[in-house]
C-alpha positions in Angstrom: -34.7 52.4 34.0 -32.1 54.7 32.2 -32.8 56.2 29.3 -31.0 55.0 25.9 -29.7 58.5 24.8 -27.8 58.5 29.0 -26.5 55.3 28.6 -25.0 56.4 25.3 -24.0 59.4 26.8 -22.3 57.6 29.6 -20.4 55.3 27.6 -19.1 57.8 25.5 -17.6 60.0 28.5 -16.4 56.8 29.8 -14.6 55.7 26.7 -13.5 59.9 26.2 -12.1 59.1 29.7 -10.3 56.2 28.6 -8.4 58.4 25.4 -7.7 60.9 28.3 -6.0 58.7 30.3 -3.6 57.5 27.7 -3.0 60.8 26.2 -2.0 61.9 29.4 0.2 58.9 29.7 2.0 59.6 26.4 2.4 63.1 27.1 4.0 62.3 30.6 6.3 59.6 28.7 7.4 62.0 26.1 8.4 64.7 28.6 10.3 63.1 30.9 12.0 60.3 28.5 10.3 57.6 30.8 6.9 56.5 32.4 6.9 58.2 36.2 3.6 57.5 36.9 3.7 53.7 35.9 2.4 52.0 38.8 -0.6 54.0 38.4 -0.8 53.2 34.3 -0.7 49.6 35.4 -3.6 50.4 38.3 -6.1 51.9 35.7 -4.9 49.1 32.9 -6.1 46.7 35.4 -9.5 48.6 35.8 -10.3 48.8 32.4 -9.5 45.0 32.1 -11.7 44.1 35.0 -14.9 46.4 34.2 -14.7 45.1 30.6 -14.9 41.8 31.9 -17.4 42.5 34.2 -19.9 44.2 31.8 -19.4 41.5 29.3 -18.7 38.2 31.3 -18.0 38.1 34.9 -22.2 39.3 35.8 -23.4 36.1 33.7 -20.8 34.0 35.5 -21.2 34.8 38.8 -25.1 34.1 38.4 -24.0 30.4 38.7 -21.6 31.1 42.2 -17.7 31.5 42.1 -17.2 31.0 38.4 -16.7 34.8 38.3 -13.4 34.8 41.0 -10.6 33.8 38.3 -11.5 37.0 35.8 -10.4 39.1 38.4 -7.4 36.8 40.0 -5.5 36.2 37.2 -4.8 39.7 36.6 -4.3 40.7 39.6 -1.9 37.7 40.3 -0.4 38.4 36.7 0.6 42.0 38.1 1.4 40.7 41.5 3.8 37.8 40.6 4.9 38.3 37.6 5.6 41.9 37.3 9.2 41.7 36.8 8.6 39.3 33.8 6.1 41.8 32.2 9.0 45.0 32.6 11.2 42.8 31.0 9.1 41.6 28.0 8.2 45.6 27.6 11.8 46.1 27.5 12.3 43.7 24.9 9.1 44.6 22.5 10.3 48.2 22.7 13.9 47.4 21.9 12.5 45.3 19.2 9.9 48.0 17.9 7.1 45.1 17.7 3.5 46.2 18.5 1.6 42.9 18.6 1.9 39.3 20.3 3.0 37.6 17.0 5.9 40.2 15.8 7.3 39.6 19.4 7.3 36.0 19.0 8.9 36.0 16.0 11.5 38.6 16.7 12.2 36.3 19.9 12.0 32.7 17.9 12.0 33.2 14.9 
């Protein structure tokens, strides 16, 4: 078994990691007046999503067979399909200056 203090330790550099990441991704979004590297920002947004769910849902689901397959489809079909209708709702939040689900609704109806 691991030790508590490692798995502390681990999910601290993972989490530092995390900060990293987006750091980065402001800093190449402030240099170059838009997000280059965006398909990649997408790819490990869809990580994160997918490991979170897998530490804290998809391992008790898939104990009981396929329950597990739609936490990891309907992202990926989310990005897949409907990737021109997340741009433009980006657009639209940032032209709006909202930051969360409700001030974007209410800018948009009200």
């Amino acid at each position: 078994m691991f030790s508590p203090a490692l798995l502390v330790l681990v999910s601290l550099a993972y989490v530092a990691l995390l900060f990293v990441v987006a750091w980065w991704g402001d800093r190449v979004a402030q240099r170059r007046g838009r997000l280059s590297a965006q398909p990649m920002i997408y790819s490990l947004s869809l990580a994160v999503y997918c490991t979170s769910w897998t530490f804290y849902g998809a391992v008790g689901q898939a104990a009981s067979g396929w329950d597990f397959l739609p936490v990891y489809l309907g992202p990926i079909l989310m990005f897949l399909v409907f990737g021109g209708f997340l741009q433009r709702m980006v657009r639209v939040a940032k032209e709006q200056k909202v930051t969360s689900v409700s001030d974007f609704l209410a800018s948009r109806f009200g």
